[in-house]
C-alpha positions as CSV (number, residue, x, y, z in Angstrom):
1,X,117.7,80.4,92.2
2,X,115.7,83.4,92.8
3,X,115.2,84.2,96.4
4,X,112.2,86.6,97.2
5,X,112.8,89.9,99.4
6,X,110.9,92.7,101.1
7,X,110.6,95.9,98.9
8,X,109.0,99.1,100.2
9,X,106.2,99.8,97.5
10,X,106.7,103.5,97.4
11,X,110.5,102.8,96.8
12,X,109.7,100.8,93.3
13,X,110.1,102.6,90.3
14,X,107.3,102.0,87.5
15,X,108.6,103.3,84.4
16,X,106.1,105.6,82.5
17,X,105.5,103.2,80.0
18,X,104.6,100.1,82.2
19,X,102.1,103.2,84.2
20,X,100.1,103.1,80.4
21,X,99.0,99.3,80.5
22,X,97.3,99.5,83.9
23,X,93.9,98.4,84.2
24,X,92.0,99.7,87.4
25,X,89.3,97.3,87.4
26,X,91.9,94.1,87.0
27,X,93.8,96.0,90.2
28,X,90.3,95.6,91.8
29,X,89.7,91.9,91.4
30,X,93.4,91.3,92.2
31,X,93.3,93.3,95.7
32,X,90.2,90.9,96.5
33,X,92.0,88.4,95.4
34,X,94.8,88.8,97.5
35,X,92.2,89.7,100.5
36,X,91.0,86.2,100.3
37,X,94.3,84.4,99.5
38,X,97.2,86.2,100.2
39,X,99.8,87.1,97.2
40,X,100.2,84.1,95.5
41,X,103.4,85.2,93.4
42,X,105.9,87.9,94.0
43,X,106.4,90.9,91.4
44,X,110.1,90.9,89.3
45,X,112.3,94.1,90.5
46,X,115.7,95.1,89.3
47,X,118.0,97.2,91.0
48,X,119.9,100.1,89.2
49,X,122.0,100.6,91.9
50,X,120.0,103.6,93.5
51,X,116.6,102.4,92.9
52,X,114.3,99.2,92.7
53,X,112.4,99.5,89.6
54,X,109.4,97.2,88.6
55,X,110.1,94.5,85.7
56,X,106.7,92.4,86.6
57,X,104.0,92.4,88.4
58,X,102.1,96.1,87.9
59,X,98.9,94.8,89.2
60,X,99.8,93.7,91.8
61,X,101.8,96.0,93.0
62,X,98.9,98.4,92.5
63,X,96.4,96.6,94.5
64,X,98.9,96.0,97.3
65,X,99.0,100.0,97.6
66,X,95.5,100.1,97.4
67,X,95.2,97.8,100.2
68,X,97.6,99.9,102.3
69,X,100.9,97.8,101.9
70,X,104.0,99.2,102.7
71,X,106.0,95.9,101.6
72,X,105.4,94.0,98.6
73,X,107.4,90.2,98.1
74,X,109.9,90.5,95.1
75,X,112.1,88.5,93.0
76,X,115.4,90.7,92.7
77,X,116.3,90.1,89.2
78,X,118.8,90.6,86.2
79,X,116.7,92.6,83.5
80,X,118.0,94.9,80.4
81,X,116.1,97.9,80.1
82,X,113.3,98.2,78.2
């Protein structure tokens, strides 16, 4: 069972590829979104053994920095590379 953890945002990786499918507006609505009701479900992380680095959830990640978070809820999980 996947147990959900504390990540520092600025210590998540987003690998330059994921960077290319991000969609300011949809980071918008999500950061109201998460105003109104909180973050409903937690972004996917691996770990490579120095760094955490985002498998899911580029969104919202991206509007919790734009909201000022320093922590972001994550599901540490098993993922090949992409």
């Amino acid at each position: 069972m996947l147990r959900v953890q504390k990540v520092k945002v600025d210590e998540i990786y987003v690998p330059t590829a994921r960077k290319k499918t991000l969609h300011p507006e949809t980071v918008r609505h999500l950061a109201e979104d998460i105003l109104e009701n909180g973050m409903k479900t937690p972004i996917q992380v691996r770990h490579d053994g120095k760094r955490h680095i985002l498998v899911e959830g580029l969104h919202r990640l991206e509007a919790a920095k734009w909201l000022g978070e320093t922590e972001i809820e994550a599901y540490l999980v098993q993922a090949k590379r992409h």
